[in-house]
N, C-alpha and C positions, 0 to 999 in steps of 0.2 A: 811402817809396821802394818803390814795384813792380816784385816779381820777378819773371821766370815762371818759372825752376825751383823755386829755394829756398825752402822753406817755413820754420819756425820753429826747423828745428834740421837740417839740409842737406837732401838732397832725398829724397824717401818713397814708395813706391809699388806696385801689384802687378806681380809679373814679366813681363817680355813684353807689358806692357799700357805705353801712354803714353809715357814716359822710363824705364823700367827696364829696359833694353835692350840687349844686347850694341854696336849700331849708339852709341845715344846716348850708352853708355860710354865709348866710345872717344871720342867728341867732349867729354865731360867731361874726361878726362885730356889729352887734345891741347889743351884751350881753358886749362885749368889751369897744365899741364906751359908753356904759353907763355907763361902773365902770371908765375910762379913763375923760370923760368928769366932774366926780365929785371931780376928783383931780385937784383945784384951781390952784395950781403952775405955771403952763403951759398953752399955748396955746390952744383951743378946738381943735387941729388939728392931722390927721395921716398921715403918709406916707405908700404906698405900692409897693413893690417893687416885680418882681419872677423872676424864670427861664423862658427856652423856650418850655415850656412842652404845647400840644396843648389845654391839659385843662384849662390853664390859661386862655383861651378865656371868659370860662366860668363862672370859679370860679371869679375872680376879680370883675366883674362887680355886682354879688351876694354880695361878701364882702363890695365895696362900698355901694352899695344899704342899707346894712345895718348898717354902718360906720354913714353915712348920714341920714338912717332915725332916727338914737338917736339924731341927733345936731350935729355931727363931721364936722368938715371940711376937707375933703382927696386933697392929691397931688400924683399922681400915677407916678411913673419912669420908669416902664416897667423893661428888663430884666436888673437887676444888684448881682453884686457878694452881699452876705448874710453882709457879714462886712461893705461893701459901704452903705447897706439902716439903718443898727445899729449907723456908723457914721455921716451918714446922719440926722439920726432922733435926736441925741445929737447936731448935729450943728444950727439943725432948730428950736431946743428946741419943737418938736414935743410932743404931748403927750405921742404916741407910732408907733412903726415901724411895719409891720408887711410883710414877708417875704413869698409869695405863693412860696412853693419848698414842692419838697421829696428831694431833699437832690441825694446821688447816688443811688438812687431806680430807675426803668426801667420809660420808659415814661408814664405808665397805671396809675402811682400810682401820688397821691399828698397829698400837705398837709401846713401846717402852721407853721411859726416861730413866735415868739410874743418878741415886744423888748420893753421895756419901753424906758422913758425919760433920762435914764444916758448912754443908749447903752446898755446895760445889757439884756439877754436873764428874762423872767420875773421869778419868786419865783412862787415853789409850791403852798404856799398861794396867790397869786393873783392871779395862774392859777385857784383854788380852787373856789375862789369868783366868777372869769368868769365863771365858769361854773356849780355855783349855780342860776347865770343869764339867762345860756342860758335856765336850766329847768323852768324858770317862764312865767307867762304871758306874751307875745310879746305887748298887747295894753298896758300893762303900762309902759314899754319902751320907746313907738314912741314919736317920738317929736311934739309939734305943728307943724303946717305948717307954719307960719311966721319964724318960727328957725330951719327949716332945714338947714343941712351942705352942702356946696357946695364943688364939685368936680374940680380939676384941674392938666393936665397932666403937667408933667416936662421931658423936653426935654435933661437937662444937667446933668442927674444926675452922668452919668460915667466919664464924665469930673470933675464932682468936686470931684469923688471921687478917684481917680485919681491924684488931686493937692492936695489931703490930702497925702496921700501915700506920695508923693515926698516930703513934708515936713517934713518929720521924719529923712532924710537925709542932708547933705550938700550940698548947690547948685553946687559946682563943682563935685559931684557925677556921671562918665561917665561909659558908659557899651561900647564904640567906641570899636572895636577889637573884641569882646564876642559873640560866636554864640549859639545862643539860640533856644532848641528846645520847643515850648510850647504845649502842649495840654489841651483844651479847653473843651472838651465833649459834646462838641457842647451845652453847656447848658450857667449859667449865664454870664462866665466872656469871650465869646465870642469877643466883644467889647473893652474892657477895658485891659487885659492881652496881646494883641500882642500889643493893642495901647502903653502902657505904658513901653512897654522895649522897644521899636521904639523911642519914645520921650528922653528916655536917649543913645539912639545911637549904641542898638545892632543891629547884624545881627540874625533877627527871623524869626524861620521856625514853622508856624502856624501851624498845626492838630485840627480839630473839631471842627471848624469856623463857621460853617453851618449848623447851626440847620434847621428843617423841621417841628417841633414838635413833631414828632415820633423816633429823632435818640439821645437823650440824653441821654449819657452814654451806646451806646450803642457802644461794644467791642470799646473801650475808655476812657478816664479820667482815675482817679486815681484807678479806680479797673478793670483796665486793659494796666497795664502801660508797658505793654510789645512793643505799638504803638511809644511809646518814646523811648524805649529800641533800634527798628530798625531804628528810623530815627536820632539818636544820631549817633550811627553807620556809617548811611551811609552819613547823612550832618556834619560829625568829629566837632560835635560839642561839645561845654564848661559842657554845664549844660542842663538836659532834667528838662522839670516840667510839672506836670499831676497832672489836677486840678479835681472836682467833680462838679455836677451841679450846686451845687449854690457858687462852689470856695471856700467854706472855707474849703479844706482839699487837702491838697499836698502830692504826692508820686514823687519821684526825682529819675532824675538819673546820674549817673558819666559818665565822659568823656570817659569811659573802658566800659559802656554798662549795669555796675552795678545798681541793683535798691534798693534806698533807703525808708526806710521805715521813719515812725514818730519817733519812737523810736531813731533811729540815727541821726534823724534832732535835735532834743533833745539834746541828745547829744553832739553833735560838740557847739550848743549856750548854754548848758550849760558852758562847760570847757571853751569857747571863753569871753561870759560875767562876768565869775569868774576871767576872767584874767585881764579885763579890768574894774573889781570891778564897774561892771553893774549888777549884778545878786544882787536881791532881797531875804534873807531867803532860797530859794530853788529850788528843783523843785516838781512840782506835776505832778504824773504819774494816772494809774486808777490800776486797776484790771486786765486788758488785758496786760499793760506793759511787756516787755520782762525783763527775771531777770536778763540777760545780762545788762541789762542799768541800773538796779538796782545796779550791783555788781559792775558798771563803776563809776559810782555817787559815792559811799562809797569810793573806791580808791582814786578819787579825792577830797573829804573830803566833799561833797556837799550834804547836805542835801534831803533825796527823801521819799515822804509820795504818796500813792495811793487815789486814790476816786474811786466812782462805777462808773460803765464806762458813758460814755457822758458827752460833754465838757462843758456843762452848770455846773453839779458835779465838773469836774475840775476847774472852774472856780470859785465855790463857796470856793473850799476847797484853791482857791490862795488869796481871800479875805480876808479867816476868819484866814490865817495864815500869812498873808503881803508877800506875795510872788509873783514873777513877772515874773513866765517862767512854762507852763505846758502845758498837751495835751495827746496824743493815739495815737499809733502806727498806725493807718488808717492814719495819717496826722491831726486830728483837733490839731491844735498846738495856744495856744494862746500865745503871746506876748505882755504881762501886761504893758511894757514899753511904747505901742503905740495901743494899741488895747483893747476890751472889749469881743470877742470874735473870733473863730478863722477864718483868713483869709490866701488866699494860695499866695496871688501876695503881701503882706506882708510881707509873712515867706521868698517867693524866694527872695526881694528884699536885706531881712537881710544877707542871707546867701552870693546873689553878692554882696553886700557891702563887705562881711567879707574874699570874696575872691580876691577880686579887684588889692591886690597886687602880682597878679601871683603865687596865690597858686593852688593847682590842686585840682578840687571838690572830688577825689580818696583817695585825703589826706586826707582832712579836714573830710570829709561825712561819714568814717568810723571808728568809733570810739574804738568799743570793737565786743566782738563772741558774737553772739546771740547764748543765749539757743535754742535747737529745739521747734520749735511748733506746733501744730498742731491745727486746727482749722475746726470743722464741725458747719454746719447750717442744719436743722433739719425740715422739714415744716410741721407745726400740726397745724390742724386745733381750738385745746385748747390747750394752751399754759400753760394753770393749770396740766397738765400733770406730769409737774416734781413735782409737791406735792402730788402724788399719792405714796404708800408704794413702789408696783414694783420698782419706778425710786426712789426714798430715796433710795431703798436694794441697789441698783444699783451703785449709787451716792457714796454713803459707801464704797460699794467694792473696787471699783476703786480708793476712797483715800486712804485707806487702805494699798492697794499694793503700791502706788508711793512715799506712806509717807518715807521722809530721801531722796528720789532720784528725786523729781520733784514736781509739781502741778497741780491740778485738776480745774478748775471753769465751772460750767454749771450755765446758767443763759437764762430768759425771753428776746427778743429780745425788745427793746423799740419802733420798729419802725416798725415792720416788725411779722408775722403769724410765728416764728420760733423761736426754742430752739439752742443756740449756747452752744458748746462742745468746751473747750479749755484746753489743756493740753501743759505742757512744762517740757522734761527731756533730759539728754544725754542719757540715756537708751531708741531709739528710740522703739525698739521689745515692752520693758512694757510700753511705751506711748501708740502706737496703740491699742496694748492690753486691757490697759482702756478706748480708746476710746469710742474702742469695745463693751465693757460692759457697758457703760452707753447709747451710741447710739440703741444698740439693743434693750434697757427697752423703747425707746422712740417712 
């Protein structure tokens, strides 16, 4: 199915350029706010929720505007983790949640998450329909004037999401003793992630508290977790966690300075809930997965299927198989037990639960070798690129050669103006090597 807005996890983009746009915002929420308002079930109502990116100023007000002029009725939270405004929108029995984030993109760029009424990221096909809406007449959209939607802020939304979170656990659940490094990136879970390991009784050493607008995810959060790497180090702390802008993706790290990736987060709650016959079916990995955790999962007898990468894919393919534990090596890790998409103060909360009885995150967090990897990003301006002959010859070569000793995947970025290059072998020399050859056709 071809889209043209949505790309692989709602739509992305730099501000003021393309579709990130005050004008198109509004044509998202009116295109929205209409296929939403015609599903009876529920409420006429949306929630919106974002990061602290300074286009939020912008964009929001455009999205309500257009929310409202279908007939919606909006409740706006301001900046919350991506999971808080999904569980949010199922508690409120909302029609639909909608999430202004890029996600770990620089502060320039934004963009939209879309969550329906169960929590659920929405289906190609609805994304499909919205935006057969957004290309039609805008007058025959708007709503009367007697039934337009009204707007209203919500003050508490990190507190209650927050008291969901702690529900998943047992009330005498303590972190007293546990020093915790968190990293924030200065983006959504600013508020809510040092609050909440404070309200269970760690000692937490905050990073990236402080957003400005302009500093999210900048050298910090999870794809730059080396900020946790030093301050574990030097506040000898338990457990580092390094969240992304809008929190649903964690990069960890051990009490020895180690940094853990998704794939090992995976891991450890795999072997952990198979042992306390909490694991559901299996796990689902994507395409990017390390085949180190492929080959870990098999030993442990534990069923592992892949999806195309992004966690929405994963999460479909944990659906349609009754499975209850999946995710990507970046950290989006879902955990089907209590969640519908992935959250990072979530994942760290499972994982201190699971350590709680003085085990050491050193132990627990590393589970098997990771294959080598290697990983380029590629910036083209057409990203049709690799369907050109050159990059096929190219493509071919390179699997060619690693066939029997590794694996090749080049693929369109969903989110982002770039070609990702991923290879994984122990023969690092012919890894580079192919990288080589398919980077160069690019």
């Amino acid at each position: 199915m071809t889209k043209k807005y949505f790309g692989t996890d709602g739509i992305r983009g730099k501000v003021n350029q393309g579709n990130i746009n005050g004008n198109m915002f509004f044509k998202f929420g009116l295109a929205a706010g209409t296929y939403f308002k015609n599903q009876k079930k529920f409420k006429q109502t949306a929630i919106i929720a974002k990061d602290t990116r300074l286009s939020g100023y912008t964009l929001e007000p455009a999205l309500v505007s257009g929310l409202a002029s279908a007939g919606m009725h909006v409740f706006t939270l301001g900046p919350l983790p991506t999971n808080g405004l999904a569980m949010l929108t199922k508690l409120m029995k909302a029609n639909m949640g909608i999430m202004i984030t890029a996600s770990h993109n620089p502060y320039y760029d934004n963009g939209l998450k879309l969550f329906g009424p169960d929590g659920l990221k929405l289906s190609d096909r609805i994304e499909k329909k919205i935006e057969d809406l957004i290309d039609k007449k805008i007058d025959a959209q708007l709503s009367k004037p007697k039934i337009l939607g009204r707007v209203k802020r919500l003050e508490n939304g990190n507190e209650e999401y927050i008291k969901i979170l702690k529900k998943n656990f047992p009330k005498n659940f303590s972190l007293k003793g546990t020093r915790i490094v968190i990293d924030c990136a200065n983006g959504a879970g600013y508020k809510s992630g040092p609050k909440l390991f404070k309200s269970l009784g760690a000692k937490v050493i905050s990073i990236g508290i402080n957003p400005n607008g302009l500093n999210i995810n900048e050298k910090c959060g999870s794809t730059f977790p080396k900020k946790i790497q030093i301050s574990v180090k030097k506040h000898r702390a338990h457990l580092g966690i390094s969240l992304d802008g809008d929190a649903d993706r964690i990069i960890m790290c051990d009490e020895k300075g180690t940094i853990i990736n998704g794939d090992q987060i995976i891991a450890a709650l795999a072997k952990r809930w198979k042992n306390k016959k909490m694991l559901k079916g299996g796990v689902i990995g994507t395409l990017m997965s390390n085949y180190g955790l492929e080959k870990f999962l098999k030993k442990n007898r534990i069923k592992f299927l892949r999806a195309k990468v992004g966690d929405r894919y994963v999460k479909e393919k944990m659906q349609k198989n009754n499975f209850n534990l999946g995710g990507e090596q970046s950290g989006h890790i879902i955990l089907g037990k209590f969640a519908t998409t992935g959250d990072g103060l979530l994942v760290a909360l499972e994982i201190l639960f699971s350590l709680r009885k003085g085990k050491k995150a050193s132990k627990f967090l590393n589970m098997f070798d990771q294959t080598p990897q290697i990983l380029e990003n590629v910036v083209v301006k057409d990203k049709n690129i690799i369907n050109s002959l050159n990059c096929k010859k190219a493509i071919n070569k390179a699997n060619n050669l690693i066939k029997g000793q590794g694996r090749m995947l080049v693929r369109k970025s969903g989110t982002e103006p770039k070609i990702r290059i991923m290879g994984e072998s122990n023969n690092i020399k012919l890894l580079e090597k192919c990288i080589k050859i398919v980077k160069k056709s690019i």
